[in-house]
N, C-alpha and C positions, 0 to 999 in steps of 0.2 A: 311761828306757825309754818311759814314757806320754808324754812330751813328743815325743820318736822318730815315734812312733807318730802323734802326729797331726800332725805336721810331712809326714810322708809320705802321710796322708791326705788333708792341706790338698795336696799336690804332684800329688798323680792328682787328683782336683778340679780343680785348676787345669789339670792337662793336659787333664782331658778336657773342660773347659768353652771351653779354647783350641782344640782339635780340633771340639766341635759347632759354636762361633763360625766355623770355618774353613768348614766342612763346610756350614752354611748358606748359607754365601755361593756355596759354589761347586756346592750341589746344590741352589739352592733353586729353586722353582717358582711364576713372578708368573702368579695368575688373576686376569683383567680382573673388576673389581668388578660391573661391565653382565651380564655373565653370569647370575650371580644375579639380578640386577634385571631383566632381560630374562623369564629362565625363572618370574622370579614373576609375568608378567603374564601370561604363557599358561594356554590352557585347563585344563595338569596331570591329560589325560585317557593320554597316554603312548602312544597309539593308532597314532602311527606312520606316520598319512594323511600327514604331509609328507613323505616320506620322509627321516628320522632315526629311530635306536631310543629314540624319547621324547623329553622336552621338552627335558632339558638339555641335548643333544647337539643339539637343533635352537636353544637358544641359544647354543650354542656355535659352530654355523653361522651364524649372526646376525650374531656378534662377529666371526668369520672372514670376511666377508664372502659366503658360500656360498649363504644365504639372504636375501631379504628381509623387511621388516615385515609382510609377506603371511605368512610362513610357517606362521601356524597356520590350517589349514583348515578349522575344524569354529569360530574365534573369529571371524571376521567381521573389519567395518572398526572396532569399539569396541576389540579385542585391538591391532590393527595403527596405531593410533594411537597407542597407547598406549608399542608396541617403538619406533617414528617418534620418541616424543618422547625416550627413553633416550638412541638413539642421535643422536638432534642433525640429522632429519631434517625432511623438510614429506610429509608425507602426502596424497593427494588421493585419493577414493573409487574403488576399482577395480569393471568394468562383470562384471557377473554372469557367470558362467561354469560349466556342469553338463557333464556325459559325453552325447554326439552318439553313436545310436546310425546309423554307416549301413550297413543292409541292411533287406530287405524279403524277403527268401528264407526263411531258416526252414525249414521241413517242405516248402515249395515247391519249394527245390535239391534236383534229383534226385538219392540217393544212388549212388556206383559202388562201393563195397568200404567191411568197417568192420572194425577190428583190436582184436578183444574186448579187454579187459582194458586198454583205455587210453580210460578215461574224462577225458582232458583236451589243451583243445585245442592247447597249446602240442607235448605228445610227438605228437599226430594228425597235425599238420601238420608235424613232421621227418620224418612217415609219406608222401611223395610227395604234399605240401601238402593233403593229407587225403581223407575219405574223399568229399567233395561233388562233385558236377559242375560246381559252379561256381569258379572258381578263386581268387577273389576272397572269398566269404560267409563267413557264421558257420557255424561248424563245430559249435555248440548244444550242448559239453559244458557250457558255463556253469565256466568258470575264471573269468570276467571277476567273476560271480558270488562265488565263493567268497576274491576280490581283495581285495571292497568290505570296507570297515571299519565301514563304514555301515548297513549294509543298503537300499542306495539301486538296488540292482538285484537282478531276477528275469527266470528264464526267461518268457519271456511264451508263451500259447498258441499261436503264431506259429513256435518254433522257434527264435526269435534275441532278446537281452535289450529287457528293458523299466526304463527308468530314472524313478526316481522325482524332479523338480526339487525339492521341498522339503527332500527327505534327500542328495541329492548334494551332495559341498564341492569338486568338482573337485581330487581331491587327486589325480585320476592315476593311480591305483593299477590300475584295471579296464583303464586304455587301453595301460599298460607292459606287462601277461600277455598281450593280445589278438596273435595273432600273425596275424594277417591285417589288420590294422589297421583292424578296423571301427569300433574304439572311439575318437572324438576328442572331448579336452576344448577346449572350444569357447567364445567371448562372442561378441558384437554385432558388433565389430572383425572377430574369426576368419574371421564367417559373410560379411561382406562381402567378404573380399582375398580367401576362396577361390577357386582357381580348376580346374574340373574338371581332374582327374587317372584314369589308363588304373588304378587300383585300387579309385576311388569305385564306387558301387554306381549304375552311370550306365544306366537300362532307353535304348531306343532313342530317346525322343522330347528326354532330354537331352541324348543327345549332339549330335545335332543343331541344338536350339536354340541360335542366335545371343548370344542371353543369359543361357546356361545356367542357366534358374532349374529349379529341382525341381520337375517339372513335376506326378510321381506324388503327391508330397505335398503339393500344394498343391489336386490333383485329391481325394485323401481326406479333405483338411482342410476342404474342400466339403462330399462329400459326408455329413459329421455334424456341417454347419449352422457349422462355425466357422469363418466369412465373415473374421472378422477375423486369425484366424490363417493364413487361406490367402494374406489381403494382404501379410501380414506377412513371408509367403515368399515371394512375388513380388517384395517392395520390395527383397529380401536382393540380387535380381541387376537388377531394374530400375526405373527409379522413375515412369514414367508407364503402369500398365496402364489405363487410363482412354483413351489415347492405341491405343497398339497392340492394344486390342483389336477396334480399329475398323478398323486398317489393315495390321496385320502379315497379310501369306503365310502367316503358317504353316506353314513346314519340317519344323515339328518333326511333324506329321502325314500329312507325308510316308514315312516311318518307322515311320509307329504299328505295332504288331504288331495291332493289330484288324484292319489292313484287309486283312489275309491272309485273314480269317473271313468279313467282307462290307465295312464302312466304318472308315477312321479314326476315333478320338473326334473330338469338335468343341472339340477344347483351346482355342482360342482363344476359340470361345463360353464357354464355364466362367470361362476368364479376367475376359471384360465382364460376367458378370453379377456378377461380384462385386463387381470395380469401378464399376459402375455402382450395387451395392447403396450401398457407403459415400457416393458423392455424391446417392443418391434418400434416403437416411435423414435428410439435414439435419445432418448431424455429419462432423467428421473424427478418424480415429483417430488418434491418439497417435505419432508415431515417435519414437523415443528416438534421442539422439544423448550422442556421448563426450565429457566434459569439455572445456572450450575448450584449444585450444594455445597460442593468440598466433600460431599463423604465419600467415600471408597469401599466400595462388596467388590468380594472376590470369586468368580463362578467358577466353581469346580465342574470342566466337561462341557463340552464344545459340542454338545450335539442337540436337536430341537427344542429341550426344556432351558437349556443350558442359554442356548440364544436368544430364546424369547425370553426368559427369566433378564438379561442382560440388555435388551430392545427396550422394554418397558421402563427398567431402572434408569437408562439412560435417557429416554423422554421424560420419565420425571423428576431428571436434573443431577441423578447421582451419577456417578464414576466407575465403571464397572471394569473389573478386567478379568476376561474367559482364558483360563488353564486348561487347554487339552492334552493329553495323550500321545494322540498320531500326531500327522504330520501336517495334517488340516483340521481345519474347522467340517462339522456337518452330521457326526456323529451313524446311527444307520442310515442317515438320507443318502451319506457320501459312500459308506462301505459294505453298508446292507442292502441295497436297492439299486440296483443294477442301471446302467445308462440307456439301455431301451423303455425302459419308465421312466426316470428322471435324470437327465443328461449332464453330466459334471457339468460344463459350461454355463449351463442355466441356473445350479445350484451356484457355483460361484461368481456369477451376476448379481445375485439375490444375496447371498451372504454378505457379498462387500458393501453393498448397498445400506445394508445394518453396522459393519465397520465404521462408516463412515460417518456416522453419527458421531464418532470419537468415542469408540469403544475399542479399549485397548487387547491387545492377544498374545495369548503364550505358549505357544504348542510344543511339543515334544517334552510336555512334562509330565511326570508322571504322580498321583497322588500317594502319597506316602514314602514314596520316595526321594523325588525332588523337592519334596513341599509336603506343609502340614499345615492342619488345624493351628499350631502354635506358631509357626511361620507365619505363618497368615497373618496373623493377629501382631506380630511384632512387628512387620511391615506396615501397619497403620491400618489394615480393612477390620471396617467396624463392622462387617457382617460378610457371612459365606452360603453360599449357594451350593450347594450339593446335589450333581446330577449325572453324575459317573452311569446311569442307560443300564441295562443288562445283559452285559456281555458273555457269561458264565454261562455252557453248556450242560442240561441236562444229561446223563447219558442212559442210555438203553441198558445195563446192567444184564448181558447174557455175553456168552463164550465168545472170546474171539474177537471184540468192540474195539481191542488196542492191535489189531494185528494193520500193518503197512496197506495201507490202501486205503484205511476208513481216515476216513475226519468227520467233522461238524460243517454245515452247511454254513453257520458262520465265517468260522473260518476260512472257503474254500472265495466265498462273497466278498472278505475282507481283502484275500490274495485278490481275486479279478477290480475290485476297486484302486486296488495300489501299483496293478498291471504286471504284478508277480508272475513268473511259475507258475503252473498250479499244480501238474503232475497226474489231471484227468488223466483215465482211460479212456476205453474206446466202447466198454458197457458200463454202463452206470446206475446205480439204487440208490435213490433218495427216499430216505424215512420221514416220512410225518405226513400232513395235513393242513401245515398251514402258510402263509405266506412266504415265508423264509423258506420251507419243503421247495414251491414254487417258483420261486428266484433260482433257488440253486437250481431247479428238473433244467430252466426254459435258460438259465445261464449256461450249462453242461450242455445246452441242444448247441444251442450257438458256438461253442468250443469244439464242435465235432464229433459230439457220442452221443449210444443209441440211450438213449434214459428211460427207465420202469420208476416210476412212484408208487411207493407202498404204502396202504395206509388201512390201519385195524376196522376202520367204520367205511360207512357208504359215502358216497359221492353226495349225500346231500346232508353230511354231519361235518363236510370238511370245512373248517373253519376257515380259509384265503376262503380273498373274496372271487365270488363268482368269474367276475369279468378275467382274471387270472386263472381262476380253473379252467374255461372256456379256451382263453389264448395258449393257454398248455396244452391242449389237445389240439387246438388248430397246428400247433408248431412238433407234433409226432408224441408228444411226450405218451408214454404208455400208461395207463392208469390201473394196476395190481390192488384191488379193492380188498374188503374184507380179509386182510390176512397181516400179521403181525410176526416178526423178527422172533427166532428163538436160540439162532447163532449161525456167527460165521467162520466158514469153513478158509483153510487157508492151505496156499501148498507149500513144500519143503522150502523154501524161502520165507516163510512166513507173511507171503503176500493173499489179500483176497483172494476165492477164486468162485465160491458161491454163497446166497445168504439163505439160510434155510429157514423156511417162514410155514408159521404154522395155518389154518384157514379161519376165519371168525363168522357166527353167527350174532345176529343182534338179540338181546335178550331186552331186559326191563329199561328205563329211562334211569339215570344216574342225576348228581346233584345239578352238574352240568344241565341237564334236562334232553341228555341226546342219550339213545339207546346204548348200552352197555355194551360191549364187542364181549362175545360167550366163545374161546378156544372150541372148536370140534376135534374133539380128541381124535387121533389116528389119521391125521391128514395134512398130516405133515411134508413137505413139498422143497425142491432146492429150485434159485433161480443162480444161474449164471452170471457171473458180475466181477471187474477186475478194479472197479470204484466203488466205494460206500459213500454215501454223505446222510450223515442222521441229524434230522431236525423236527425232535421233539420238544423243544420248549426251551426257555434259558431263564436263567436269575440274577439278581446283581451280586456281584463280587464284592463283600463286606469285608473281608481282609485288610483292606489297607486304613479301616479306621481306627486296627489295632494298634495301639505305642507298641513300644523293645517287651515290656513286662505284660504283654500280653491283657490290656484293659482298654475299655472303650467306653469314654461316656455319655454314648450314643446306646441308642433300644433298638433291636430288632425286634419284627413281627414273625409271630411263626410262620409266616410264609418265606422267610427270607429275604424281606424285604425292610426298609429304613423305617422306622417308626416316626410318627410327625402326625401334628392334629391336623384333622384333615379338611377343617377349614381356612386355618392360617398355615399350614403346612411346616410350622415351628417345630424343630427337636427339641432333644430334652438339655440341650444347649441353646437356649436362649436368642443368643447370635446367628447361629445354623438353623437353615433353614432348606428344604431339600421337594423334589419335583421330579416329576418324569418316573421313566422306567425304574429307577433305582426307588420311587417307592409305589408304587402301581403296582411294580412288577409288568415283563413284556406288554403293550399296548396300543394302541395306532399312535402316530405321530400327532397327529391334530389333539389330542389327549395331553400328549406330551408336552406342546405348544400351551395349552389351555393352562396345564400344572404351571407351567415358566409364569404366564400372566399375572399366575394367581397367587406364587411366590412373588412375585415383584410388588405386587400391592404390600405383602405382608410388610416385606422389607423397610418398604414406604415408609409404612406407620411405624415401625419399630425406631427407624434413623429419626423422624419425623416430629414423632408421636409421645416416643419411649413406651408404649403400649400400642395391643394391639385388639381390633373389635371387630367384627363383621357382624351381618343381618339374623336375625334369627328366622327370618321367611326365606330362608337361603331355597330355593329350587333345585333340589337334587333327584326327585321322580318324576315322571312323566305326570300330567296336572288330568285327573281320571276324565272331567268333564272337559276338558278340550280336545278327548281321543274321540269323539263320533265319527260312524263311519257313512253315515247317511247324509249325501253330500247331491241336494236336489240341484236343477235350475244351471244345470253346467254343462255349456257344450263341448262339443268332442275337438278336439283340437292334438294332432300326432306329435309326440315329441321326437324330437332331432337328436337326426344320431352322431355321436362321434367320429369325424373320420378318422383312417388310417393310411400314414402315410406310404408305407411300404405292404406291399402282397404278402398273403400268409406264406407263399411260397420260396420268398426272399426273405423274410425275417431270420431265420435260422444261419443267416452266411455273415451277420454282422450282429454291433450291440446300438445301430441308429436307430434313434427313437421311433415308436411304432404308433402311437395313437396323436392326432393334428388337433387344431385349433377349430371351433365353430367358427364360421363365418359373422361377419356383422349382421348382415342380412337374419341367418339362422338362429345368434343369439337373441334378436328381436323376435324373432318367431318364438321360443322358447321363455324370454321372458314375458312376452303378455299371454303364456300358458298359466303364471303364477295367477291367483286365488288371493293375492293380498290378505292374509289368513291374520287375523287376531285371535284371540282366545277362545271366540267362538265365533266370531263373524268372517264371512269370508262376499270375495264378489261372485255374484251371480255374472259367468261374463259370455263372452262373444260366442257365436259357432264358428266354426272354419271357413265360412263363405265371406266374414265380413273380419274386415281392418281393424287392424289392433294398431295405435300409436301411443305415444308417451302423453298425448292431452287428453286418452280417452282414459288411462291408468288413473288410480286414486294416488294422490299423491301425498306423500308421507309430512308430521309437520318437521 
């Protein structure tokens, strides 16, 4: 019986050791050993910033491939080296990154309704996108707030959050609740490809700028003295303000919301005195740029698209090397634009300053003839930049255009740039109307001739800008309005000797939207003249994208200009990629700049990415409801004028720079003129009798 007994004992045992044995095999559950290994290098704070419930399940994302060795937010690059070496990776240091907060509205955005008992702004805003006027801002329940894991934000006295950079790990957490998406977690990289969008917090003077830098924050970052931080936002959208503060229009001031009250600010003075502060201090500040890639683009054209197209690439890590032409880098900054606006010296402080990034140069080459498209490419650059400018003159097409004496204002700009010859006379007629016309009148004043500027329309259809029309007549230049070239007479040498110009009335408005210039027939008129310089307009030189058999597998636009989509600025070469005046066609520098940026992003992603994407809220027109012009509650306050350094009387005997620096004093005055402008919010601020400081400005997050 006992023997019975454990015979049947011994038999369940054995079955049920046979059944666990089975049962193992067919339920069992293999956990990656890394797992553990992983979750014991992390921080084991369980916090939840990365988004996982805690650590293990964020190694578990690790091993599933969900996350990366980045995943713990609050461990730094010591934690993420450490998952790197588990998993059988190469680690390289990742570029700083905190919560962007963008809005400047706050208690500023008028409110229109508010739905008690919903203090949060995600239920607000399924509330008819909330209770604000603005449609875009913070809605100031502070969710974003009670997001953080951190403690790395607070309402700030403003209305809208204030981010702390020391305590932020950019885990995301504040910018996923934001539902208005003020909140962007942001680096170095981010801040450069951005590119304005119809949701940013865009006050009037950015949307307009050509280079879309943040004009307002760069204006506050002034004015409480942190010169280097305001650089720092300029550089984000363009990299020579040293340059354009001397020569840019100014658009963006055309827009100001001040000048509805009495004047626009003087944004582009604020711009030069900063810039001019870091090259007057004897130091240059720091730009950070991203780990090296190995790739290599090749910039075809060394002039503003050209540089910044190459500025940008090299901050985010690629290898660039600018192929110019001349004999320098600068492109019209250097040959177009004469040294009493922008003084070589200063341009090649500023240029080398972007050198020295380790950006390599090769001037004296020429495109299609020293070098090609297929050159290129068999040297190892995985991408090209195309930004060969517009150098090609239109010409006046009447009798007489090639007789000895005449040239193109270009060219006569390019000779005084290179310190050439030029071969002036002693009376001189400059054709056209626009800025180039006026280089050349106020360049030919300064070389010693009496100069008449011709031009078919009136004095207030002439396209240069104002402050240049003005300093061309302070400096003698004569101004021959309404009347247009019909030929030039030459004597038995075949040299000038008069331009016979016919008289113009103004008739209907044209596409342009400026009055048509209408010939009055019979009044016909000769001016005496031993120089011509005609400068009507120019386009880019396409010839050299042809191979030996005459093909190109590049697009032209019927305007004569490069063909490229014109939000990734891509050709119909894949690789090519092109910017600036070569496809604009002629256009201010700061445009030019902006083009360079906005190729360089492309590029990015192209090296990067292997494709390429931008926004579809891209912001290309003026935003209709942020143009008001009914600007209450704002006192008067003068803005500051630009000095000058030399008498109008002296200008004319040299080409030393003519307009100076605001003072410190005067750019403080000038920037607490700004309006700290958002989309629709702006500050109701001071009168002229009382103190403007940087504690009393809104301060940006």
């Amino acid at each position: 019986m006992i023997v019975s007994s454990v015979l049947v004992l011994l038999g369940i045992g054995f079955t049920a050791a046979v059944v666990l044995a089975v049962a193992s095999k067919v339920l069992y559950v293999y956990e990656d050993p890394r797992i553990a290994q992983v979750e014991s290098v992390l921080a084991g704070a369980n916090c939840g910033g990365c988004g996982f419930p805690g650590c293990a399940a964020a190694a578990q994302g690790v091993i599933d491939g969900k996350a990366g060795a980045t995943v713990c937010v609050i461990g730094g690059d010591e934690i993420a080296v450490k998952v790197a070496e588990i998993m059988g990776l190469e680690f390289s240091s990742m570029e700083r990154q905190i919560a962007f907060v963008d809005c400047t509205g706050g208690i500023r955005a008028e409110d229109i309704y508010d739905y008690e008992g919903v203090p949060d702004c995600r239920a607000q805003n399924l509330l008819y996108r909330g209770n604000k006027m603005c449609p875009e801002g913070c809605l100031g329940y502070g969710t974003c707030v009670d997001a953080c894991q951190f403690g790395a934000i607070e309402m700030g006295p403003q209305g809208y959050p204030i981010v702390d950079p020391e305590l932020c790990t950019a885990c995301n957490g504040c910018a996923v609740v934001c539902p208005r998406g003020v909140i962007t977690i942001w680096g170095q990289s981010a801040r450069i490809t951005h590119l304005n969008r119809n949701t940013d917090c865009l006050a009037p003077c950015r949307q307009k700028c050509p280079g879309q830098i943040n004009i307002p924050r760069y204006i506050e970052q002034v004015s409480r003295g942190d010169y280097a931080g305001a650089l720092e936002t300029i550089r984000e959208r363009i990299p020579m303000p040293l340059s354009i503060g001397r020569v840019c229009p100014h658009p963006c001031e055309g827009v100001c919301r001040r000048k509805h009250v009495e004047e626009a600010i003087g944004i582009n003075m604020i711009k030069r005195f900063v810039a001019d502060w870091e090259m007057n201090s004897g130091r240059r500040l720091p730009i950070p740029c991203a780990s090296d890639t190995g790739r290599k683009v090749a910039i075809v054209g060394g002039g503003p698209a050209g540089i910044a197209c190459a500025f940008y690439l090299r901050r985010l890590g690629h290898s660039p090397t600018i192929y110019e032409s001349m004999p320098k880098l600068g492109g019209q900054l250097r040959y177009g634009i004469p040294e009493y606006r922008l003084p070589k010296d200063v341009l090649d402080w500023e240029i080398q300053g972007i050198l020295d990034l380790g950006i390599e140069t090769k001037c004296s080459q020429k495109f299609g003839t020293d070098f090609s498209l297929n050159t290129l490419q068999e040297e190892g650059f995985e991408a090209v930049f195309l930004g060969i400018g517009a150098w090609m003159n239109l010409t006046l097409r009447i009798e007489g255009e090639e007789a000895e004496g005449v040239e193109t204002g270009t060219e006569f700009l390019t000779k005084v740039g290179l310190g050439m010859e030029t071969g002036i006379g002693k009376k001189v007629v400059v054709i056209g109307g626009g800025n180039t016309a006026i280089d050349t009148a106020r360049s030919s004043v300064r070389l010693g001739a009496d100069v008449t500027l011709m031009y078919r329309r009136t004095r207030d259809e002439m396209p240069a800008n104002i402050e240049e029309i003005v300093g061309a007549e302070e400096e003698t230049v004569h101004y021959l309005l309404l009347a247009a070239p019909k030929r030039i007479l030459t004597d038995d040498d075949g040299h000038v000797t008069h331009v016979e110009y016919i008289k113009m009335e103004l008739g209907e408005p044209d596409d342009s939207g400026r009055r048509r210039p209408i010939p009055i027939e019979g009044s016909e008129t000769l001016i005496e003249c031993d120089t011509v310089y005609t400068a009507i307009g120019q386009k880019p030189e396409l010839s050299c994208l042809y191979d030996e058999s005459g093909t190109c597998k590049l697009n032209e636009t019927k305007w004569r200009t490069l063909d490229a989509h014109p939000d990734t600025l891509q050709t119909a070469m894949p690789h090519v990629f092109t910017g600036g005046d070569m496809h604009t066609g002629p256009a201010l520098v700061i445009t030019a700049l902006g083009e360079g940026r906005k190729a360089a992003r492309s590029i990015h992603q192209y090296l990067t990415e292997g494709s390429l994407h931008y926004p579809t809220d891209i912001q290309r027109e003026l935003i209709p409801y942020t143009m008001f012009t009914n600007v209450p509650d704002v006192g008067l306050r003068k803005r500051a004028e630009m000095p000058h350094l030399i008498e109008c009387d002296e200008r004319t005997c040299s080409f030393e720079e003519i307009e100076g620096t605001l003072t410190e004093e005067e750019t403080k005055h000038e920037t607490c003129r700004c309006l700290r402008c958002g989309l629709t919010c702006y500050n109701r601020d001071m009168g002229e009798d009382e103190v403007c400081t940087g504690d009393d400005c809104v301060k940006l997050a």
